[in-house]
C-alpha positions as CSV (number, residue, x, y, z in Angstrom):
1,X,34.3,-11.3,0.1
2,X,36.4,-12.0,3.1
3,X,37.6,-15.5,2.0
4,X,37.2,-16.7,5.7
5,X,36.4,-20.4,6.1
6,X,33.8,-19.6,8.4
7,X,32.1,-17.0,5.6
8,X,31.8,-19.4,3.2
9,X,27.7,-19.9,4.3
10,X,27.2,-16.2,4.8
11,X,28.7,-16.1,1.4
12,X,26.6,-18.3,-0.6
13,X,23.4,-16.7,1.2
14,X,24.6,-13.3,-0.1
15,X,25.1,-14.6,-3.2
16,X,21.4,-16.0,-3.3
17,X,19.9,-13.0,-1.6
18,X,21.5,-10.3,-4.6
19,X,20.2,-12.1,-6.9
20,X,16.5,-12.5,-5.3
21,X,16.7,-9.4,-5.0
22,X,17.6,-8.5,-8.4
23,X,14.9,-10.5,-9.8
24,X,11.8,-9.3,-7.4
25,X,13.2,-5.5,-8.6
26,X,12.4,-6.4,-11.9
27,X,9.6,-8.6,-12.5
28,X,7.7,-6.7,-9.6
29,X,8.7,-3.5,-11.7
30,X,7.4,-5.2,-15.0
31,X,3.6,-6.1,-13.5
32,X,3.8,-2.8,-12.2
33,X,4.3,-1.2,-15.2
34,X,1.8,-2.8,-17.1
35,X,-0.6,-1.4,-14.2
36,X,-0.1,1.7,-14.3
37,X,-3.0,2.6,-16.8
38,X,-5.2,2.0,-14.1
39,X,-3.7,3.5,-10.9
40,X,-6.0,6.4,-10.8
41,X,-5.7,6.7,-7.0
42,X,-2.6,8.0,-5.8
43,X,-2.3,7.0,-2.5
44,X,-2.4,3.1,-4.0
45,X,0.7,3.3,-5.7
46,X,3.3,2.6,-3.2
47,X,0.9,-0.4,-2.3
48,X,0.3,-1.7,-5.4
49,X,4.7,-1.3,-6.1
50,X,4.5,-3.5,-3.2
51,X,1.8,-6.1,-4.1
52,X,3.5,-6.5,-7.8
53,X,7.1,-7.0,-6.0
54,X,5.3,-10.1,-3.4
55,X,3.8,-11.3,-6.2
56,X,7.2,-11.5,-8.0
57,X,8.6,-12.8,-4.4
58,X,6.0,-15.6,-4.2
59,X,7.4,-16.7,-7.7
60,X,10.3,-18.7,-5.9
61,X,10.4,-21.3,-3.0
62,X,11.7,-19.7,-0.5
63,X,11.7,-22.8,1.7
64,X,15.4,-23.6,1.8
65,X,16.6,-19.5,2.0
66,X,14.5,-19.5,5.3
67,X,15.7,-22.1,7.0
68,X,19.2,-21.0,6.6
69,X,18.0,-17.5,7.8
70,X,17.0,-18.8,10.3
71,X,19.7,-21.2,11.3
72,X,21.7,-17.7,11.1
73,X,19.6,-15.7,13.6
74,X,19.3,-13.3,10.6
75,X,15.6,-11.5,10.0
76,X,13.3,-13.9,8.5
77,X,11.3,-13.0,4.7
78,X,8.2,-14.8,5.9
79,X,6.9,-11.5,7.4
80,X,7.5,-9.5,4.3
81,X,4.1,-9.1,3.1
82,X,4.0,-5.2,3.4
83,X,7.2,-4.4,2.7
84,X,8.9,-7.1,0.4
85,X,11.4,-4.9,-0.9
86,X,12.7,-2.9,2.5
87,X,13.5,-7.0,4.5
88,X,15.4,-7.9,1.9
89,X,17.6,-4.7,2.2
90,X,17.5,-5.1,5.8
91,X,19.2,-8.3,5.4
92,X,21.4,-7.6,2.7
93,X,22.4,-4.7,5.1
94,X,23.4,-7.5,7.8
95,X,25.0,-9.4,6.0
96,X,27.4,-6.7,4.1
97,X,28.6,-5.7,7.8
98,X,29.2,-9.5,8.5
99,X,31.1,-10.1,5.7
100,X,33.2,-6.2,5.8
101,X,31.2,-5.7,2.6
102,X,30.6,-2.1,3.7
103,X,27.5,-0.6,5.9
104,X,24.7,0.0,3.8
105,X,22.3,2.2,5.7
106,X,19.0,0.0,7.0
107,X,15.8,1.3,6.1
108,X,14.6,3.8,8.4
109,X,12.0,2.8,10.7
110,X,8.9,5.2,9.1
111,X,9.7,3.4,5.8
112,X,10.0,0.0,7.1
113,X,6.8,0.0,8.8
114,X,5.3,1.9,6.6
115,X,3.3,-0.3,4.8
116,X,1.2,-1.2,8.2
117,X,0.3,2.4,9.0
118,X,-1.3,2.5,5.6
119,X,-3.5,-0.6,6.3
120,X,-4.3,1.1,9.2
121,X,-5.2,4.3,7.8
122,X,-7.4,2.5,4.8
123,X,-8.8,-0.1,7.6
124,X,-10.1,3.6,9.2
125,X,-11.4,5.3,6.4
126,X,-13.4,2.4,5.7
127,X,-14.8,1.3,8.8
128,X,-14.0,4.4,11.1
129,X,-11.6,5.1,13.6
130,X,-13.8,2.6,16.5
131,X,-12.2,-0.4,18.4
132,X,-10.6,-2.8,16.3
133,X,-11.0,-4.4,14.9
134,X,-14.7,-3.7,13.4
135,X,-17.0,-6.0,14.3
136,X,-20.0,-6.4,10.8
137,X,-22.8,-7.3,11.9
138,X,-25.4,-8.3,9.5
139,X,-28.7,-6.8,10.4
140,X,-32.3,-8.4,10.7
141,X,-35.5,-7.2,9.3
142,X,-36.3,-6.5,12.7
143,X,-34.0,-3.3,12.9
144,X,-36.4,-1.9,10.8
145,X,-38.9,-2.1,12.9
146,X,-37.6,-2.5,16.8
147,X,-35.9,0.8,18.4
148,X,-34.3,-0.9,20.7
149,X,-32.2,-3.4,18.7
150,X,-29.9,-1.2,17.0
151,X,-28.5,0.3,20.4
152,X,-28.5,-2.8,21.9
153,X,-26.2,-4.3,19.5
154,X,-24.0,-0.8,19.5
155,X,-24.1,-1.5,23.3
156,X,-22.7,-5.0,22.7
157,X,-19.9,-3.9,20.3
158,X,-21.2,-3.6,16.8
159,X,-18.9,-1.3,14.9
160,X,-20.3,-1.7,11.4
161,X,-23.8,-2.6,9.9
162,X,-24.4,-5.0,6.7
163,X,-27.3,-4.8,5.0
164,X,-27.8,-7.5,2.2
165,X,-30.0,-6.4,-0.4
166,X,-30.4,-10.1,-2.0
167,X,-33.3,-10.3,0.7
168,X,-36.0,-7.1,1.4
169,X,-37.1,-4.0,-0.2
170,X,-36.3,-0.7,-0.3
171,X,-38.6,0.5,1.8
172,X,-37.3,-2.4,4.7
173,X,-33.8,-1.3,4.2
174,X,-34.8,2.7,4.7
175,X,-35.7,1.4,8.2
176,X,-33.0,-0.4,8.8
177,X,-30.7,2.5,7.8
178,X,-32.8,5.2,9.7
179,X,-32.5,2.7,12.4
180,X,-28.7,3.1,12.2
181,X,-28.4,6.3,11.7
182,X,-30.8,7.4,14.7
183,X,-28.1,5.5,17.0
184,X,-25.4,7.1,15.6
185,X,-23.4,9.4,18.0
186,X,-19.8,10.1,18.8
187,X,-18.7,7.2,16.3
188,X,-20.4,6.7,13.5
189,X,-21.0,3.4,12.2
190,X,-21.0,2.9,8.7
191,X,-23.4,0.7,6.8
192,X,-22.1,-1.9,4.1
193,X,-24.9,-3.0,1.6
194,X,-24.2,-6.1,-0.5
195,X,-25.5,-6.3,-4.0
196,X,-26.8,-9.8,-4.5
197,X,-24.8,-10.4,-8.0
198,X,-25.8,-13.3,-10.4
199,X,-26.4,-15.7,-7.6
200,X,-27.3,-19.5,-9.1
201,X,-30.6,-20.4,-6.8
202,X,-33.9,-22.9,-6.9
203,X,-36.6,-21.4,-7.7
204,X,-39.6,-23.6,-7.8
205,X,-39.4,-26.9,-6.2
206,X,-41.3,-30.1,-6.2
207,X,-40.5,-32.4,-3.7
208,X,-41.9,-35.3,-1.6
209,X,-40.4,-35.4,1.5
210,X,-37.0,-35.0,2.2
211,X,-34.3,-36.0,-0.2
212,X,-31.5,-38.5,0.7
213,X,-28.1,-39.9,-1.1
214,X,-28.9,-41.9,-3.8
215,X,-32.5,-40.2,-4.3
216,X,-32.4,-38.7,-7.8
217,X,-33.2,-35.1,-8.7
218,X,-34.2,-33.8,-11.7
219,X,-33.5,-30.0,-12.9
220,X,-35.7,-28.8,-15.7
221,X,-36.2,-25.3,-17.3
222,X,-39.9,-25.3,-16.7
223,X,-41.6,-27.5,-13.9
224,X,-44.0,-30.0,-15.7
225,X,-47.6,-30.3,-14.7
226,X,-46.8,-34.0,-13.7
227,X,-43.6,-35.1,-12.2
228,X,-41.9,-37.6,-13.6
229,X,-39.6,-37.7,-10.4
230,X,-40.1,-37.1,-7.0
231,X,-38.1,-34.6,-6.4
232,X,-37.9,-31.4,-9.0
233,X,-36.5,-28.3,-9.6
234,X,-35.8,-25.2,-11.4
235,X,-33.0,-22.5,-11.4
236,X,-33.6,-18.9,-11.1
237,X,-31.2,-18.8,-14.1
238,X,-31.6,-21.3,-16.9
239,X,-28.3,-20.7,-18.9
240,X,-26.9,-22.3,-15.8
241,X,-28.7,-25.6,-16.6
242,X,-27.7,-25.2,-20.4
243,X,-24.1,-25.4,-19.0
244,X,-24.2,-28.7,-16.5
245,X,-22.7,-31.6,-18.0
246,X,-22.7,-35.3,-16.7
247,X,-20.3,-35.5,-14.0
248,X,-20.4,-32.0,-13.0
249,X,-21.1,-31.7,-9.1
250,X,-23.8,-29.4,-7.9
251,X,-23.7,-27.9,-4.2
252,X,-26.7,-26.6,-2.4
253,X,-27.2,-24.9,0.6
254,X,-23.2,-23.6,1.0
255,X,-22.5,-27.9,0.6
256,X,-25.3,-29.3,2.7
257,X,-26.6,-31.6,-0.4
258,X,-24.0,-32.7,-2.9
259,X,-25.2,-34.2,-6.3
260,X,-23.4,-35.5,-9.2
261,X,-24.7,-35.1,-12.7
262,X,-26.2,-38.5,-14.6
263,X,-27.9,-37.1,-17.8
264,X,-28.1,-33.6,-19.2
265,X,-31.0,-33.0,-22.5
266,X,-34.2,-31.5,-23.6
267,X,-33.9,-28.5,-21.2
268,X,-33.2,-30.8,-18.5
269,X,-30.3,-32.4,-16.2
270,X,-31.1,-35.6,-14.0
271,X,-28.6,-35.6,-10.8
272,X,-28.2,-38.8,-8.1
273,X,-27.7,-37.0,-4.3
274,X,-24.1,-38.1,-3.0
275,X,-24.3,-36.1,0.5
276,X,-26.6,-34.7,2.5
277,X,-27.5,-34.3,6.7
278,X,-28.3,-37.1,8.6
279,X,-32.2,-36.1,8.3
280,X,-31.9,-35.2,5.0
281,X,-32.1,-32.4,2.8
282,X,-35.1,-30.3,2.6
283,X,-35.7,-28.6,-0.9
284,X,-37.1,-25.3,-0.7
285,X,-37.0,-22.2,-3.0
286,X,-34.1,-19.7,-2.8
287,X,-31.5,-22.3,-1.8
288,X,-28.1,-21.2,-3.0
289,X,-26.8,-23.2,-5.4
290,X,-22.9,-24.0,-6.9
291,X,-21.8,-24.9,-9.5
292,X,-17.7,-25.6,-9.1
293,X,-17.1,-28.1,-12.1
294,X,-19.4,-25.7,-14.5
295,X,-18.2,-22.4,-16.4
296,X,-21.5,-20.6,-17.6
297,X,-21.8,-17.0,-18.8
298,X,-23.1,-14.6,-16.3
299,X,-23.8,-10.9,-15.7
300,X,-21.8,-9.9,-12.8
301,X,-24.5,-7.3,-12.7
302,X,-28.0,-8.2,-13.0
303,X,-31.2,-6.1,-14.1
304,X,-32.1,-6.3,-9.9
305,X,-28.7,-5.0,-8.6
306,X,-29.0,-1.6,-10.9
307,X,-31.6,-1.2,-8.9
308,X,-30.4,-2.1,-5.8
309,X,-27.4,0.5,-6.9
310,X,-29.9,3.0,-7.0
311,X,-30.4,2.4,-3.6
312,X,-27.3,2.0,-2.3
313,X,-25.5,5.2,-4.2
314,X,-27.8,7.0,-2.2
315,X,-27.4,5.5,0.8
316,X,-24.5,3.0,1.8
317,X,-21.1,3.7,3.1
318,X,-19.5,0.6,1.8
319,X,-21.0,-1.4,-1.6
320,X,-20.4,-5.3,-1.5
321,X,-19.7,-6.8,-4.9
322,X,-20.8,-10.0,-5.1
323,X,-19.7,-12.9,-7.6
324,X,-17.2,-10.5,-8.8
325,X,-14.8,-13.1,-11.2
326,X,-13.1,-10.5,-13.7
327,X,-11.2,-7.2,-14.4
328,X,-14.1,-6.5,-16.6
329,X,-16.5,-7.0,-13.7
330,X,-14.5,-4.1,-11.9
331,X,-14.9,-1.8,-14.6
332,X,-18.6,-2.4,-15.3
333,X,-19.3,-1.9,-11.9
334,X,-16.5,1.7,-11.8
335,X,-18.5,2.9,-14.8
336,X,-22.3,2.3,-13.0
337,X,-21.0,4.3,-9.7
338,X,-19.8,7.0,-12.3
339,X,-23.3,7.3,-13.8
340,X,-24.9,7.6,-10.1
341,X,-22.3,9.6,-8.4
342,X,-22.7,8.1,-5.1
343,X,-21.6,11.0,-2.7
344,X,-21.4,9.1,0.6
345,X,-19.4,6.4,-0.6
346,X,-16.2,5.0,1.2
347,X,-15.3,2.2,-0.5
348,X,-16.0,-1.1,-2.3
349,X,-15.6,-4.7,-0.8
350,X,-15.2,-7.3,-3.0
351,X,-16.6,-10.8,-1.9
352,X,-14.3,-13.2,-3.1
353,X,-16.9,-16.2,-3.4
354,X,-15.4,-18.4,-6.6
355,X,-12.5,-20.3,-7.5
356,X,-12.4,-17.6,-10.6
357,X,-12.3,-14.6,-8.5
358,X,-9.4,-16.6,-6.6
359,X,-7.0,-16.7,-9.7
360,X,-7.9,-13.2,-10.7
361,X,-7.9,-11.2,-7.4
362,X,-4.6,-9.2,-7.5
363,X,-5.8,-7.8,-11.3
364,X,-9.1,-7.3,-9.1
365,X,-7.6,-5.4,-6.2
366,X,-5.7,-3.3,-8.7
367,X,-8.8,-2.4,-10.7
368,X,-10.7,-1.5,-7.6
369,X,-8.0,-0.1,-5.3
370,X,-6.8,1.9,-8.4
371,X,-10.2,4.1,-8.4
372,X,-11.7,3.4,-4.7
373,X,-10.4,2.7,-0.9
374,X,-11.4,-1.4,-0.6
375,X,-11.9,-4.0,1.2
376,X,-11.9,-8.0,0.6
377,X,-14.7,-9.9,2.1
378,X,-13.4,-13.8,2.3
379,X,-17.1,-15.2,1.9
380,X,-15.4,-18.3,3.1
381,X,-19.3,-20.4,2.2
382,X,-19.1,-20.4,-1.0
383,X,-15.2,-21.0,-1.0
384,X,-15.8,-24.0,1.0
385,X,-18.3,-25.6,-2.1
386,X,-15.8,-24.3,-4.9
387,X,-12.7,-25.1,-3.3
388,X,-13.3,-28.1,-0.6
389,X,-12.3,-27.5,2.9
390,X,-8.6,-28.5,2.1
391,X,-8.5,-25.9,-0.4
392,X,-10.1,-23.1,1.7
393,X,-7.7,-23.6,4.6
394,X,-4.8,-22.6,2.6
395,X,-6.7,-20.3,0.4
396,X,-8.4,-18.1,3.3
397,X,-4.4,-17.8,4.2
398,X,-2.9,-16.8,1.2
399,X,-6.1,-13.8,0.7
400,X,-4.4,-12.6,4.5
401,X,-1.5,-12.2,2.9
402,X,-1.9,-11.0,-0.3
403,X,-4.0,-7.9,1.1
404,X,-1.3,-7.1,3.8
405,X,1.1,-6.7,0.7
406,X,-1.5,-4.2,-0.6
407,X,-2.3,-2.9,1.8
408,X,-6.0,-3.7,1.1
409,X,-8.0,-4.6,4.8
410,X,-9.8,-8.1,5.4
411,X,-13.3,-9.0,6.4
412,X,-13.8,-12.4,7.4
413,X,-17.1,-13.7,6.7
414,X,-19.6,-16.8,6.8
415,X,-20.3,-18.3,9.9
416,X,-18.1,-16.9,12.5
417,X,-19.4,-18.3,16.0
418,X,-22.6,-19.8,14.0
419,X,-23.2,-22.0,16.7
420,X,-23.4,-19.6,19.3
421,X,-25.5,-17.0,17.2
422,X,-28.4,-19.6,16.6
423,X,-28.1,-21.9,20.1
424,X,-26.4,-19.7,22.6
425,X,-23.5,-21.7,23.2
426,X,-20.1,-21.5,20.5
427,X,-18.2,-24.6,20.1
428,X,-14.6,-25.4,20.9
429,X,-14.2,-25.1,17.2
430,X,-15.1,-21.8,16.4
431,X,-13.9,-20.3,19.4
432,X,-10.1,-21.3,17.7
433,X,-11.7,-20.2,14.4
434,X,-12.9,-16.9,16.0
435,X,-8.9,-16.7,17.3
436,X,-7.6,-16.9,13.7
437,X,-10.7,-13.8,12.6
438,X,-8.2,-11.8,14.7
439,X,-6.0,-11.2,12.1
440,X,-8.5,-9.3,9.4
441,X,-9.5,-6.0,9.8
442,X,-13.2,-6.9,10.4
443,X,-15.1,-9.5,11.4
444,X,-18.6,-10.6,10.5
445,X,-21.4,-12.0,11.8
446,X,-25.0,-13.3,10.5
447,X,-27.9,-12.9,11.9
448,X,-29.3,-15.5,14.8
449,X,-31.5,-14.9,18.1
450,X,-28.3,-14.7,20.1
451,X,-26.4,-12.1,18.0
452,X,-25.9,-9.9,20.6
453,X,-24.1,-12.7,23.0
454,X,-21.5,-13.1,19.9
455,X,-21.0,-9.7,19.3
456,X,-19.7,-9.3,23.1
457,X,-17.5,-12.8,22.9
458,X,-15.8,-11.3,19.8
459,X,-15.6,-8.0,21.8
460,X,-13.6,-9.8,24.4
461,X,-11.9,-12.0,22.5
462,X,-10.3,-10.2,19.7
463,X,-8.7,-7.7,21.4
464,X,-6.9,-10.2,23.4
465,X,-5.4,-12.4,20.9
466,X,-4.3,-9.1,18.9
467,X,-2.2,-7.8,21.8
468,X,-0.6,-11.3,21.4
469,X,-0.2,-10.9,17.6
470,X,-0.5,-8.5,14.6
471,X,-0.3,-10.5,11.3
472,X,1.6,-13.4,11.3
473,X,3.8,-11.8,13.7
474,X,4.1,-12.4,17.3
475,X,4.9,-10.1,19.8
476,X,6.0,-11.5,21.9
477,X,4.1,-9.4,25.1
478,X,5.1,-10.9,28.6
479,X,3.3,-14.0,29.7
480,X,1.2,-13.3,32.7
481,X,0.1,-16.7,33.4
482,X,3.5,-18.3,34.3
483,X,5.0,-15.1,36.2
């Protein structure tokens, strides 16, 4: 060290940045290790080396290193998500030649950026080499059926076609994919299919009217010939109702009606309604429902989704895993394609829907990355119910970045420009939520009479903010406005 009074801070910082360094080396080298076993894809590795070396990065507050970075004018860590290991040389290499430490070569600029050319290249294999980013549409039964809707919607901007097979039949969905297929022609637009997983639902439903706060409603195994309530219900899974426990809360409808457990017995759970609309909640069969507060054993493949598998190996580009919670679940689901041997396969998307598949999703990634390209659907719904808005906020963040660090691409999902898809007119609200979609890979969109208006919004849109920004990096383009 130069002894210099005025080296004293760039001292200390390189002090604190060896060490960092020396730590993320070596408990990102440890995880890594212990996943090798099932890195069967080679072109993961340098992204999973990565993702185990952020992981080991995220370990430490950073909060106080970057504001001295900052103070400094030296490059920041809070953009290191794809290459964790190459910014901390790169400032280690600044502040050797500050210090007359030496000049330690910088990393080159193909390894430095490396990491985003890889996103790029599994963002294409995925979801083709169109405009991006891809725009997943979500198709309607009438594709099936109408000629003229899938070109229209390819006219509008549709890059990528979902088809969910919680809802149809097979015969519906070879429509819908003919449908595709016929309007297929210089690009071709591949066709995600979502398995619909061990999704909690009503099944049969009693009800008088609609049902309010304070109303009580009763969930039984078996609806009985006379209700002792006025409003009854039963689950399309019953081990579910085996689980609840008084004081457990129950969401409906992705959070329209919240209920609170009172009494659980005799095959039966008695809830009092905390939240619903303004006009009330209407109970109907197929409702969604969630159960945050309740662990109950589930199999993340049910009898209907080998099926549905059969199906899809035969037809799908991309396979949607949903309610995917555990490493286990990944290897069911690796040793079911194995059996099929789905030859127009891309890649997988796992739906990240729970607060489970939340704590588990780098062993996830790895599992599935390891054998398959991948993508992560935020299905940002059901993440509302299990983690509260608060919770999704920062959650739907911290997904963004731990898929840039491996290099895994992003769809963002549930009720992108709702609003404008059922009325015709978006709201100020997700217009700015619409701005933040900019930053996955792919977008989606439901279904709704104005679909096609969306799909050219999002057209327009996203291609603007991303000349703006790539990540969580600006770029800092010239401002036109003020010239």
């Amino acid at each position: 060290m130069s002894g210099r009074p005025d080296d004293a801070p760039l001292e200390a910082l390189h002090r604190e940045l060896v060490a960092l360094r020396k730590r993320v080396e070596e408990e990102g080298e440890a995880r890594f290790r212990g996943w090798l076993p099932h890195l069967r894809r080679t072109p993961f590795l340098q992204p999973a080396r990565n993702l185990a070396d952020y992981l080991a990065l995220r370990q430490h507050d950073l909060g106080p290193l970057q504001r001295e970075l900052a103070r400094l004018g030296l490059s920041s860590l809070g953009r290191a998500e794809s290459r964790v290991r190459g910014n901390l040389d790169a400032v280690l290499a600044t502040l050797d030649r500050a210090l007359g430490l030496g000049a330690p070569p910088y990393p080159p600029p193909e390894d430095f950026f490396a990491g985003e050319g890889l996103l790029q290249g599994e963002s294409r294999a995925l979801f083709g080499p169109g405009k991006d980013p891809c725009i997943l549409v979500t198709l309607p039964e009438d594709a099936a059926l109408d000629p003229q809707l899938g070109p229209r919607l390819v006219r509008a901007g549709m890059t990528a076609a979902r088809i969910n097979l919680g809802h149809g039949h097979p015969s519906l969905w070879e429509g819908m994919v003919a449908q595709v297929r016929r309007v297929e022609q210089d690009q071709p637009i591949p066709i995600l299919m979502d398995l619909s997983g061990p999704r909690l639902r009503l099944a049969t439903v009693r009800a008088e009217g609609r049902i309010f706060p304070g109303h009580l409603l009763e969930l039984t195994a078996e609806l009985p010939p006379q209700g002792s309530h006025p409003f009854q219900a039963t689950l399309n899974n019953p081990t579910a109702l085996e689980a609840l426990e008084a004081g457990h809360r129950v969401f409906m409808d992705e959070g329209r009606l919240e209920a609170i457990v009172e009494e659980v017995g005799c095959g039966r759970a008695l809830l009092r309604v905390v939240h619903t609309p303004p006009k009330g909640f209407k109970l109907r069969p197929e409702k969604g429902v969630n159960l945050p507060d309740t662990p109950w054993p589930r199999e993340p493949l049910t009898p209907k989704d080998l099926q549905d598998l059969d199906f899809a190996a035969q037809h799908a580009d991309l396979l949607g895993y949903s309610f995917v919670e555990e490493p286990g679940d990944i290897e069911r689901l690796l040793g079911e394609l194995a059996l099929r041997n789905p030859k127009g396969l891309r890649g997988l998307v796992l739906k990240v829907e729970t607060s489970k598949a939340v704590r588990n999703l780098p062993e996830l990634v790895v599992r599935a990355a390891g054998s398959w390209p991948m993508a992560i659907m935020i299905a940002r719904g059901d993440l509302a119910v299990e983690l509260g808005y608060e919770g999704l906020a920062e959650m739907q963040e911290e997904i963004l970045w731990l898929a840039e660090a491996a290099c895994i691409p992003v769809i963002w999902a549930t009720q992108v420009l709702d609003h404008l898809v059922k009325k015709g007119t978006p709201s100020r609200a997700e217009v700015s939520d619409a701005v933040l979609a900019a930053r996955a890979e792919c977008v989606m969109l439901n279904k709704g009479p104005f679909l096609e208006e969306a799909i050219r919004m999002l057209r327009e849109v996203l291609p603007r903010i991303r000349e703006h920004q790539y990540k969580k990096t600006p770029k800092m383009r010239r401002l036109e406005i003020w010239s």
